[in-house]
C-alpha positions as CSV (number, residue, x, y, z in Angstrom):
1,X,0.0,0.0,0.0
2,X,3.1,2.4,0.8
3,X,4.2,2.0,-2.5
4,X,1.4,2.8,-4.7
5,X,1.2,6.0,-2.1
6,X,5.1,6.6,-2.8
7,X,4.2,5.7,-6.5
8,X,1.9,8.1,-6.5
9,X,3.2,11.2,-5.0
10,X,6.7,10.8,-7.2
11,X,8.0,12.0,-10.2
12,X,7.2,10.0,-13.4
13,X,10.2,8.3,-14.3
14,X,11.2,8.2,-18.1
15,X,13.7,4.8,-19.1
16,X,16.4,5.7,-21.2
17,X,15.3,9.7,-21.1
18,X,17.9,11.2,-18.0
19,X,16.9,15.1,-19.0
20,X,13.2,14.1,-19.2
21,X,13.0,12.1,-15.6
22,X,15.4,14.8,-14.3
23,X,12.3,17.7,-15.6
24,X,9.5,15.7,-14.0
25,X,11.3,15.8,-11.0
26,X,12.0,19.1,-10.8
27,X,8.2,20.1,-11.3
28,X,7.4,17.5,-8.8
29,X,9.2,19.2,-6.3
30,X,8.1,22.7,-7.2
31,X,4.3,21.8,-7.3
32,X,4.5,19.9,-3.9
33,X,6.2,22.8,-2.5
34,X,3.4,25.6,-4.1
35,X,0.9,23.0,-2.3
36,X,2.5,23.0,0.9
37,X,2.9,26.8,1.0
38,X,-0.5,27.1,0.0
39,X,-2.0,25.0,2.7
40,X,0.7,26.6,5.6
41,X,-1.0,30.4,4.7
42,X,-4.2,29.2,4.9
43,X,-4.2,27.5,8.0
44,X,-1.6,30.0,9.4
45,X,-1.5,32.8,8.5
46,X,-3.5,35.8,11.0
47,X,-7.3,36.5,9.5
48,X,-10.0,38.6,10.2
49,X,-13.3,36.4,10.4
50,X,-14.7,38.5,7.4
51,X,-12.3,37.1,4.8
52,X,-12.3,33.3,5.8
53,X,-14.7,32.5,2.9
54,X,-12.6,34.5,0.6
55,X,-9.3,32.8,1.7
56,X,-10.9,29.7,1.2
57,X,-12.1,30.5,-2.3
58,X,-8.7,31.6,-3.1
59,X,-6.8,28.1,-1.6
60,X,-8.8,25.6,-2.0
61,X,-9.0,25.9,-5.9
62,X,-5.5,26.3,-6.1
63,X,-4.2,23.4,-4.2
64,X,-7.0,21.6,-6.8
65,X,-5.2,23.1,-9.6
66,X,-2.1,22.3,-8.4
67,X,-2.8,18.4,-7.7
68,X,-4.2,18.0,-11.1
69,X,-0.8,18.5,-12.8
């Protein structure tokens, strides 16, 4: 089960490609970072109670976006 979660959260790998597999990492690592980020401001970062939906209309679709590619 581990490693169809590990399988999923890694970079494609590409046989025989090196600059290709070396790309998909790179963006694998950049997306999961712009998801982390993402989800740290929202659930840290100081808010009025007035602009909870809005912060929340703003993340959530992003992290969405984000896990789609």
């Amino acid at each position: 089960m581990f490693i169809n979660i590990r399988r999923w959260l890694g970079p494609p790998s590409f046989e025989g490609d090196e600059d290709k597999s070396r790309a998909a990492m790179l963006l694998n690592i950049v997306l999961w970072v712009l998801i982390a980020a993402a989800l740290l401001y929202g659930i840290f970062a100081p808010i009025r109670p007035e602009l909870v939906v809005r912060r929340t209309l703003i993340i959530v679709p992003f992290v969405f976006a984000l896990l789609l590619f």
